[in-house]
BATI-378802 format. One line per field, with one value per residue (C-alpha): residue number from 1; residue in three letters; x, y, z. Coordinates in steps of 0.25 Angstrom, whole numbers. Layout:
num	(NUM,...)
residuo	(Ala,...)
u	(X,...)
v	(Y,...)
w	(Z,...)
This chain:
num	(1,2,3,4,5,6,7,8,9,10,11,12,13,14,15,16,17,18,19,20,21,22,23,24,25,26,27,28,29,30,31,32,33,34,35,36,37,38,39,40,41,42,43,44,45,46,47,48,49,50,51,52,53,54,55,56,57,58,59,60,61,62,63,64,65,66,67,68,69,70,71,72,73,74,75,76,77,78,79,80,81,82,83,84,85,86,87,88,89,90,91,92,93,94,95,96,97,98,99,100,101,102,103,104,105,106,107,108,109,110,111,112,113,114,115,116,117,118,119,120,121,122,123,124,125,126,127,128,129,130,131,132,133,134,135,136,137,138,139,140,141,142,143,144,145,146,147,148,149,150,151,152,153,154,155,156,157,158,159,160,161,162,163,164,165,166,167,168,169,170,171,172,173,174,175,176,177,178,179,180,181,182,183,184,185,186,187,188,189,190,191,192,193,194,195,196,197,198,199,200,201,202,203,204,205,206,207,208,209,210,211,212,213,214,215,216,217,218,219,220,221,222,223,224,225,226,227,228,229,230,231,232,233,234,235,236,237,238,239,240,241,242,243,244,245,246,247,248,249,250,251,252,253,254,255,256,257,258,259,260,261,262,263,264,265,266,267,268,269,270,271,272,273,274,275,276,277,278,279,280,281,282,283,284,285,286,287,288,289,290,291,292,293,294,295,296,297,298,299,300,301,302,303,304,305,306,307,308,309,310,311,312,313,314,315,316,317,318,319,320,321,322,323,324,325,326,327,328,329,330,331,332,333,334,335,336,337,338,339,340,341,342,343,344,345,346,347,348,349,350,351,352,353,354,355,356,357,358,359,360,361,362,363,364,365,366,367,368,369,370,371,372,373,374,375,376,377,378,379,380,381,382,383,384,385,386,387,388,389,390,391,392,393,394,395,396,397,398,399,400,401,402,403,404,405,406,407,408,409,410,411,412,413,414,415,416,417,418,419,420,421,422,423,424,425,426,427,428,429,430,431,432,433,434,435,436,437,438,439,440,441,442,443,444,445,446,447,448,449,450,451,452,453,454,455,456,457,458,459,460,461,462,463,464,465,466,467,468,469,470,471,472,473,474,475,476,477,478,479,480,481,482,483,484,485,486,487,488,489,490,491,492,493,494,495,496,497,498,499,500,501,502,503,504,505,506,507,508,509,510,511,512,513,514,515,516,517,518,519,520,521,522,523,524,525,526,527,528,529,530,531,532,533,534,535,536,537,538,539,540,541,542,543,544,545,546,547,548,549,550,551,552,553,554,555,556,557,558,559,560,561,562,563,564,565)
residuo	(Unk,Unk,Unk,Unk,Unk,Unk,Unk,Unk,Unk,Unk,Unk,Unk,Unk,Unk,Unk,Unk,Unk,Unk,Unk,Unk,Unk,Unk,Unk,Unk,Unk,Unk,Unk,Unk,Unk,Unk,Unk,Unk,Unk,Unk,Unk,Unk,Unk,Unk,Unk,Unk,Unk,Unk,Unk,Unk,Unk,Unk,Unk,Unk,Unk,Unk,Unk,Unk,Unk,Unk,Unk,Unk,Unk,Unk,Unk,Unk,Unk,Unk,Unk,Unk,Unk,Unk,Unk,Unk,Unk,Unk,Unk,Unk,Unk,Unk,Unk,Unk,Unk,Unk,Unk,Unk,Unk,Unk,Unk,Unk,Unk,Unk,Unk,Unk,Unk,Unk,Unk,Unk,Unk,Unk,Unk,Unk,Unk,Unk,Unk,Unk,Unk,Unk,Unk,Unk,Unk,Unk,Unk,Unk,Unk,Unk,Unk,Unk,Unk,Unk,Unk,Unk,Unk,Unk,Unk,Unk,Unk,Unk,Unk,Unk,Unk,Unk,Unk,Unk,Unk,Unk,Unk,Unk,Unk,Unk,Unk,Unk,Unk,Unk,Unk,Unk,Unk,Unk,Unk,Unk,Unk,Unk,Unk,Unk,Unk,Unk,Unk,Unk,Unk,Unk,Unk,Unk,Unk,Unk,Unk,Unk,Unk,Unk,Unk,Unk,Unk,Unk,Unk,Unk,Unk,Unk,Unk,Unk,Unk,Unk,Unk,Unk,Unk,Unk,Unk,Unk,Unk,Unk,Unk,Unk,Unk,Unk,Unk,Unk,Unk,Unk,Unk,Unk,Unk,Unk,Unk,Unk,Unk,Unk,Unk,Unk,Unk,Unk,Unk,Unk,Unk,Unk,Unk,Unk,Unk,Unk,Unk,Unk,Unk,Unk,Unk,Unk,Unk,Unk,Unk,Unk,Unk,Unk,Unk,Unk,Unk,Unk,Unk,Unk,Unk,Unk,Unk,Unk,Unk,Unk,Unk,Unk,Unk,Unk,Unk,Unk,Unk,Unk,Unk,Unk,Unk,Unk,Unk,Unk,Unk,Unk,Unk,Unk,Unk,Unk,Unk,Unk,Unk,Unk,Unk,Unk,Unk,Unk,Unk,Unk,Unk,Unk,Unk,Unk,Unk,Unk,Unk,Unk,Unk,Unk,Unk,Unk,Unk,Unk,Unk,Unk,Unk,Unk,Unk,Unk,Unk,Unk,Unk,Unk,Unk,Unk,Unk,Unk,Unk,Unk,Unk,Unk,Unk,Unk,Unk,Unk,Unk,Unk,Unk,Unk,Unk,Unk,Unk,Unk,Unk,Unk,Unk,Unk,Unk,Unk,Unk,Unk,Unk,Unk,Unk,Unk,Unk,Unk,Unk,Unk,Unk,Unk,Unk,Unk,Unk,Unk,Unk,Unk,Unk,Unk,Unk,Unk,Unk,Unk,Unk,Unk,Unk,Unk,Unk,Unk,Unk,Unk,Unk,Unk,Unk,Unk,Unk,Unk,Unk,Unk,Unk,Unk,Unk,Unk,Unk,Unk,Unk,Unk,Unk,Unk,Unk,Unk,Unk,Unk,Unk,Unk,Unk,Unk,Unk,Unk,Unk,Unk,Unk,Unk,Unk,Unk,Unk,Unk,Unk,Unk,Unk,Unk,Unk,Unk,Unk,Unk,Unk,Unk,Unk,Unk,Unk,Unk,Unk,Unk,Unk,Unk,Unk,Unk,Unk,Unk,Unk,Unk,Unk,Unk,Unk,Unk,Unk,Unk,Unk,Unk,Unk,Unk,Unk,Unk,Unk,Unk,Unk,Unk,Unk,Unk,Unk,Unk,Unk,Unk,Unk,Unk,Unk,Unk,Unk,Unk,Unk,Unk,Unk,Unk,Unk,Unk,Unk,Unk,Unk,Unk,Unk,Unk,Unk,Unk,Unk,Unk,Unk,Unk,Unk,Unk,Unk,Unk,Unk,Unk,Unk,Unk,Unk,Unk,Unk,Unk,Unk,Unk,Unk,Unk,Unk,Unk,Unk,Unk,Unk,Unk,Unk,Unk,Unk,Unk,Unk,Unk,Unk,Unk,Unk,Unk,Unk,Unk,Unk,Unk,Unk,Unk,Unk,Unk,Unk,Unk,Unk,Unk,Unk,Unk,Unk,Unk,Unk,Unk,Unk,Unk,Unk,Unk,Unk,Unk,Unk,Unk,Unk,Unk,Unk,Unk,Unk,Unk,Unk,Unk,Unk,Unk,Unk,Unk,Unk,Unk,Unk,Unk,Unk,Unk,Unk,Unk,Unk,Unk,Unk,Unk,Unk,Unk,Unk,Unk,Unk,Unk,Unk,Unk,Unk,Unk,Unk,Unk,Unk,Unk,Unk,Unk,Unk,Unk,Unk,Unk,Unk,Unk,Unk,Unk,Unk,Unk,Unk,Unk,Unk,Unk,Unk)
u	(388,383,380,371,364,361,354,347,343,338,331,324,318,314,306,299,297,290,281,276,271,267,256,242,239,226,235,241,232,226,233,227,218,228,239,231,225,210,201,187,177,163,160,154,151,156,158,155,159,147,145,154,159,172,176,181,174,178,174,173,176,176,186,180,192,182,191,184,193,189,194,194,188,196,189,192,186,180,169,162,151,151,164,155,155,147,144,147,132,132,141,133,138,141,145,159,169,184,190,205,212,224,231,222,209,199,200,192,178,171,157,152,137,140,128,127,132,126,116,108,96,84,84,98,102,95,93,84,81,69,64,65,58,53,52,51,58,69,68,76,79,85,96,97,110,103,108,98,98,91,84,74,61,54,42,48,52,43,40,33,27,23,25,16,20,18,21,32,19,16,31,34,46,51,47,57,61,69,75,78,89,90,103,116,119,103,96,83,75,70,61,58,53,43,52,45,34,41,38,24,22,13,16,23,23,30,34,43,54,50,60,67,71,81,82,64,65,54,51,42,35,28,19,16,10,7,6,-7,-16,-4,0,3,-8,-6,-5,0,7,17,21,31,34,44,55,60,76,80,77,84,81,84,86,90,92,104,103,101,105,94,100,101,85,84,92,81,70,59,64,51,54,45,44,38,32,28,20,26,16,5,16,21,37,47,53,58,62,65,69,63,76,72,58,46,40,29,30,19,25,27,43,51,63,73,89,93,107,104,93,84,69,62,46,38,38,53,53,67,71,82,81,87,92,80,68,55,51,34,27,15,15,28,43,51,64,65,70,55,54,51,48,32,30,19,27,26,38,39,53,62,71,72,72,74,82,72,75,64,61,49,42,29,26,11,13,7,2,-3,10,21,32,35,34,20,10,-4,-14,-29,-40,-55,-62,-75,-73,-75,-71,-67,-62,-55,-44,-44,-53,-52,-55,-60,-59,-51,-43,-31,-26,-12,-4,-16,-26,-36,-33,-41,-39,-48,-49,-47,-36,-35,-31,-31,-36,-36,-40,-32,-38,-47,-62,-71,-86,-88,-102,-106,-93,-91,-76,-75,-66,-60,-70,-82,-76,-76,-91,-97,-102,-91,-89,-99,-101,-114,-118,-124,-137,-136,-127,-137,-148,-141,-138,-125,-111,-97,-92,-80,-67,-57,-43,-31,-22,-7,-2,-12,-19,-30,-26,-41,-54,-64,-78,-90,-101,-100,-86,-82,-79,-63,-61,-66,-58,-45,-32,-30,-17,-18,-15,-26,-31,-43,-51,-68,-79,-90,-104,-110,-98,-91,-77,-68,-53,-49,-36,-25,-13,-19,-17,-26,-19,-23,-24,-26,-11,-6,-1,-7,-13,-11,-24,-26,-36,-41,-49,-60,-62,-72,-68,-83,-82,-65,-54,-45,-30,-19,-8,-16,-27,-41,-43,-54,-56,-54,-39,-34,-25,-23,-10,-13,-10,-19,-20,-34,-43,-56,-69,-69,-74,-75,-61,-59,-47,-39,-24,-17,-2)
v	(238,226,219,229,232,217,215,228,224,208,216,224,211,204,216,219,202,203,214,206,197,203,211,207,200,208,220,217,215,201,194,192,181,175,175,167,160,162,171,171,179,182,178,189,180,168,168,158,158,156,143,141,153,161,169,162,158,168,171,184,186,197,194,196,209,215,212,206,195,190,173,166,151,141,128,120,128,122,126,124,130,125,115,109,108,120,126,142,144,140,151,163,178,181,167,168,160,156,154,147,153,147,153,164,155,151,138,133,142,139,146,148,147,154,150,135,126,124,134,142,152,145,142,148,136,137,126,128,116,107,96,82,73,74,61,61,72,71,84,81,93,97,110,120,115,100,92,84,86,80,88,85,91,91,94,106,110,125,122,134,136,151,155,143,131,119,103,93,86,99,100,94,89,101,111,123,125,132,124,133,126,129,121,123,108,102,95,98,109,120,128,124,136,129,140,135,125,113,117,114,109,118,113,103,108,99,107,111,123,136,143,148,161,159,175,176,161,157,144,143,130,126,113,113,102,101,88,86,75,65,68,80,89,100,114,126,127,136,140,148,145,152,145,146,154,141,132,119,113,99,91,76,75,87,100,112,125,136,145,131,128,137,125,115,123,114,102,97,101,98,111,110,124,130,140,153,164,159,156,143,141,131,124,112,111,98,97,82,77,64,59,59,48,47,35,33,22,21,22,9,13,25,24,38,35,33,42,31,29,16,14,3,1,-2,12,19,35,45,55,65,81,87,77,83,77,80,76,82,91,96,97,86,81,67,61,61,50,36,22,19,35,34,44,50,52,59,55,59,49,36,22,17,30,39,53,55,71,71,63,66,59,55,49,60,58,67,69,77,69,58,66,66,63,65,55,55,47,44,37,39,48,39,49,65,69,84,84,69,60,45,40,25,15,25,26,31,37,29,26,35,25,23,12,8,8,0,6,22,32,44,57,72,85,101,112,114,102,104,97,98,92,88,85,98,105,112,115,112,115,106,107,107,93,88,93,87,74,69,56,52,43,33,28,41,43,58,52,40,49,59,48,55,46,48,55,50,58,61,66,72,71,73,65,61,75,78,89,89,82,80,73,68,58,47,39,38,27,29,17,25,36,42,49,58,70,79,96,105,111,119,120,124,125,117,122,107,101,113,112,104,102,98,92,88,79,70,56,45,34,20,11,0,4,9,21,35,36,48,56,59,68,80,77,85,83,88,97,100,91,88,90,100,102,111,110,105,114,114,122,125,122,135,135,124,129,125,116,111,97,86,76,69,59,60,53,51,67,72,75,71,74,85,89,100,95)
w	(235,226,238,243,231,230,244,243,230,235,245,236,228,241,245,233,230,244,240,229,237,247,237,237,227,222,223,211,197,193,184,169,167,156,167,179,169,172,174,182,184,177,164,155,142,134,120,109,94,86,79,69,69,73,85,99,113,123,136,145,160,168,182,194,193,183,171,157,150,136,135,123,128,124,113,126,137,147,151,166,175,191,185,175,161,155,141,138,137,152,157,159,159,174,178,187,178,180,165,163,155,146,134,137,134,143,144,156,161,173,176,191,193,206,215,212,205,191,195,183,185,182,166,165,154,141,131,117,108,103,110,104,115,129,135,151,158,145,136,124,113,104,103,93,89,86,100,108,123,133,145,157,160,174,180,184,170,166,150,144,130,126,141,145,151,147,150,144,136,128,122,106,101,93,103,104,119,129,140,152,163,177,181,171,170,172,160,166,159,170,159,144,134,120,112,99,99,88,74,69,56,48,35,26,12,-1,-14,-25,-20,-30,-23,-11,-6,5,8,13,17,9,0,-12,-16,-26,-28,-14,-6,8,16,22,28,24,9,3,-5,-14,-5,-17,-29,-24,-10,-2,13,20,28,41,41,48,37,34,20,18,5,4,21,20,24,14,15,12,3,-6,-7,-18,-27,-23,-32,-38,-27,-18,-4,8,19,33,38,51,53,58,61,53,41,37,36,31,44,36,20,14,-1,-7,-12,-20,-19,-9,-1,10,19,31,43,57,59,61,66,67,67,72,68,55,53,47,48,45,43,46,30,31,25,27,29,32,43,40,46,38,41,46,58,60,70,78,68,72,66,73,77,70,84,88,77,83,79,76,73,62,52,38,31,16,12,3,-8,-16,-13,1,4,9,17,27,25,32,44,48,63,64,78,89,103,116,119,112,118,126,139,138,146,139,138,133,142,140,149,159,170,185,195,197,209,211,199,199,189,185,172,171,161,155,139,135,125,122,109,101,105,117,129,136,152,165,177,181,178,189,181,188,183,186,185,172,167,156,155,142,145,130,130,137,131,142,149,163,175,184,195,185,180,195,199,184,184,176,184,192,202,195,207,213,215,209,198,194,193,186,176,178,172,170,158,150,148,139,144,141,152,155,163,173,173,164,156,149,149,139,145,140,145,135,132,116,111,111,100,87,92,85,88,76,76,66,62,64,48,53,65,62,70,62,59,64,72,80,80,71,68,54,56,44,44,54,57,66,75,71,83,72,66,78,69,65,52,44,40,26,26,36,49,56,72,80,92,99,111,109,119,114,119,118,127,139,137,130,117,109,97,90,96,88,76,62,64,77,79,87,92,95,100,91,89,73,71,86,93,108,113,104,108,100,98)
């Protein structure tokens, strides 16, 4: 009986064990993540900590089942799209993933960008930050979270401004922008965005702190003064400016807090406004820490690594986290700082220990940054053809100062290009500048008759196209002309001379020094027969703004050639 039981009873396992695996395998239910040891599928998000604070990383998938697991990600995940390294921003909700899973945490993610590899929509990868520089096809910025990173720009780069587009030579350091990818591991910008143009300096303001309310965000000064035309003048006896909520004060070179300003009561402090719909607020606050010193020099040298500056005077200075970079009448990262840079710099302590809390850059040229490519020529106009003239025995505007040139210099035009007949003062098209008698052939008949001669030119060109042209029939004499810069105060149309800027805060280039020299006093330029530019396009005089920053070649009181910065 025993024996029987016993093989019936072996016969019974050996059938059942051959069902077993003789079962489909998807008959039976799919094992739990945690079991296998992975899990893939689709992502529907991951999740981040916020900074500095608590919580844990986590990500969710949902298997291709249809069931949702919730992985904490382990602090040495490994992350990858197409098996290369990639960052949690990178991985986007939808994306087919595949997650190892050990002692039930992710440890290991891999992303599939499922049509090709590496492959985004177009301006799928975001990156927000300031620019520093632009040199070539080189875009440096700077993040929000105070890295440096270096991109590329190309020809085929879209850059718009308030949804108009623009070129490379209209950006400024400290511009706000938007950088829009369309490969995930490219450096090369498809689509910039101008977010903010950089911060305009409206005002810079020196007084005693009354008092401080940190809950309206306001200040109140009292013995004000104002820095104007290179030294400061009395503005009011008391003052209140409001400050923007992301305020940073800084006293001695280290940081403050803002709910401490109210102990600095009665201490001097400088403040650097802009204007924010038509009102001035605190952008920069700096308490004086010992005593105030103005030094005028062209910078010597910099050491980054130490943060030291060093004037031509053998003057020495700190950088510091809090210094106020201006230039172009604009705040400024103080990497843009260079040797032979004319500067102004109102220090802070005793001695031959000196903070430097506020640098002021005279230095300005046609171009914003070292990608540019604008340049102004005068000379006699020889030959126009359809969209192509040649200038001979031409000048140049280089180095803020006029070069001379033998021989002819081709240039191209458009119709975009604009031409202002200044004697007559008239506009012209394209095709009008091509049917005038601007250049003329002086051996024909007709011509000699005519009395008719070639007029002389001034143009702003980028590049080799001319972006505009101002034309009259007699040449000036370019050696008692000036480059000036300066701040627009007030723009008045004048009873016996027309149009006219009064200008503040300006400075003239000596060719004699080889420096700009600072303006003590305002400075009235005519605008009657002047070319007037805004972003590669002529304005009228009535468009220019208080606060507007140019820079122009002039003719003692009558302005030439006039570019809004």
């Amino acid at each position: 009986m025993k024996q029987k039981l016993g093989w019936r009873y072996r016969l019974a396992v050996i059938m059942v064990i051959l069902i077993f695996l003789a079962w489909p395998a998807g008959a039976g239910q799919a094992a739990h993540p945690f079991v296998q040891g992975y899990v893939e599928g689709y992502l529907k998000e991951i999740t981040l900590p916020p900074a500095g604070g608590e919580g844990e990383a986590a990500i969710t998938v949902e298997t291709y089942g249809g069931e949702i697991y919730r992985l904490k990600l382990s602090l040495q995940a490994v992350l990858a799209i197409d098996q290369r390294p990639a960052k949690p921003a990178d991985f986007k909700p939808g994306m087919e993933v595949y997650a190892r899973i050990v002692n039930r945490q992710a440890t290991y993610v891999e992303g599939y960008s499922t049509m090709v590899a590496s492959y985004l929509p177009p301006g799928g990868r975001v990156q927000r930050g300031v620019i520093i520089d632009i040199e070539g096809e080189n875009l440096i910025i700077k993040d929000y979270a105070g890295e440096r990173r270096n991109y590329y720009i190309s020809p085929a780069t879209v850059i718009m401004r308030q949804g108009k587009l623009i070129t490379p030579g209209l950006l400024y350091p400290g511009d706000r922008v938007k950088l829009y990818f369309d490969e995930l591991y490219s450096d090369v910008v498809g689509r910039m965005e101008v977010e903010g143009n950089s911060v305009l300096v409206s005002g810079l303001y020196r007084g005693k702190l009354a008092s401080v309310d940190t809950s309206a965000e306001n200040l109140v000064l009292r013995e004000v003064y104002i820095w104007r035309n290179g030294r400061w003048q009395s503005h009011a006896g008391i003052m209140q400016i409001p400050y923007v909520p992301e305020i940073v004060p800084f006293a001695g070179g280290q940081k403050l807090a803002e709910n401490r300003m109210p102990y600095y009561r009665g201490r001097d402090v400088y403040i650097i406004t802009k204007n924010v719909l038509g009102r001035e607020r605190a952008v920069n606050v700096i308490f004086k820490n010992q005593y105030e010193s103005v030094f005028n020099d062209k910078i010597a040298d910099i050491n980054w690594y130490a943060d030291k500056l060093e004037l031509g005077d053998k003057n020495n200075f700190t950088l510091h986290e809090g210094s106020v970079v201006i230039k172009d009448g604009r705040l400024q990262d103080k990497m843009i700082l260079g040797s032979g840079d004319d500067v102004l710099i109102i220090a802070d302590g005793r001695g031959l220990s000196r903070l430097a809390n506020i640098i002021y850059v005279y230095n300005q040229s046609l171009n914003n940054t070292k990608n540019g490519q604008y340049y102004i020529l005068a000379g006699r106009l020889d030959q126009v053809t359809e969209y192509r003239l040649w200038l001979k025995d031409y000048f140049v505007l280089g180095g803020n100062q006029w070069e001379s040139f033998r021989g002819s210099r081709e240039l191209f035009f458009d119709h975009d290009t604009a031409f202002y007949d200044g004697e007559n003062r008239i506009l012209l098209s394209a095709d009008q500048f091509i049917a005038g008698d601007y250049a003329v052939d002086e051996e024909s008949e007709r011509v000699k008759k005519e009395g008719l001669k070639d007029w002389y030119a001034y143009l702003y060109v980028d590049g080799e196209r001319v972006v505009a042209a101002l034309l009259q029939p007699k040449m000036d004499s370019l050696l008692v002309q000036r480059v000036t810069t300066g701040t627009v105060h007030k723009v008045v149309q004048d009873e016996l001379a027309g149009w006219t800027v009064e200008m503040r805060d300006g400075a003239d280039f000596s060719p004699a020094r080889g420096q700009w020299m600072p303006r003590t006093a305002f400075l009235r330029v005519n605008l009657e027969k002047a070319l007037l530019i805004k972003e590669d396009k002529l304005i009228t005089p009535e468009e220019l703004k208080t606060g507007d920053r140019l820079y122009m070649v002039r003719d003692d009181f009558f302005g030439k050639v006039i570019v809004v910065k």
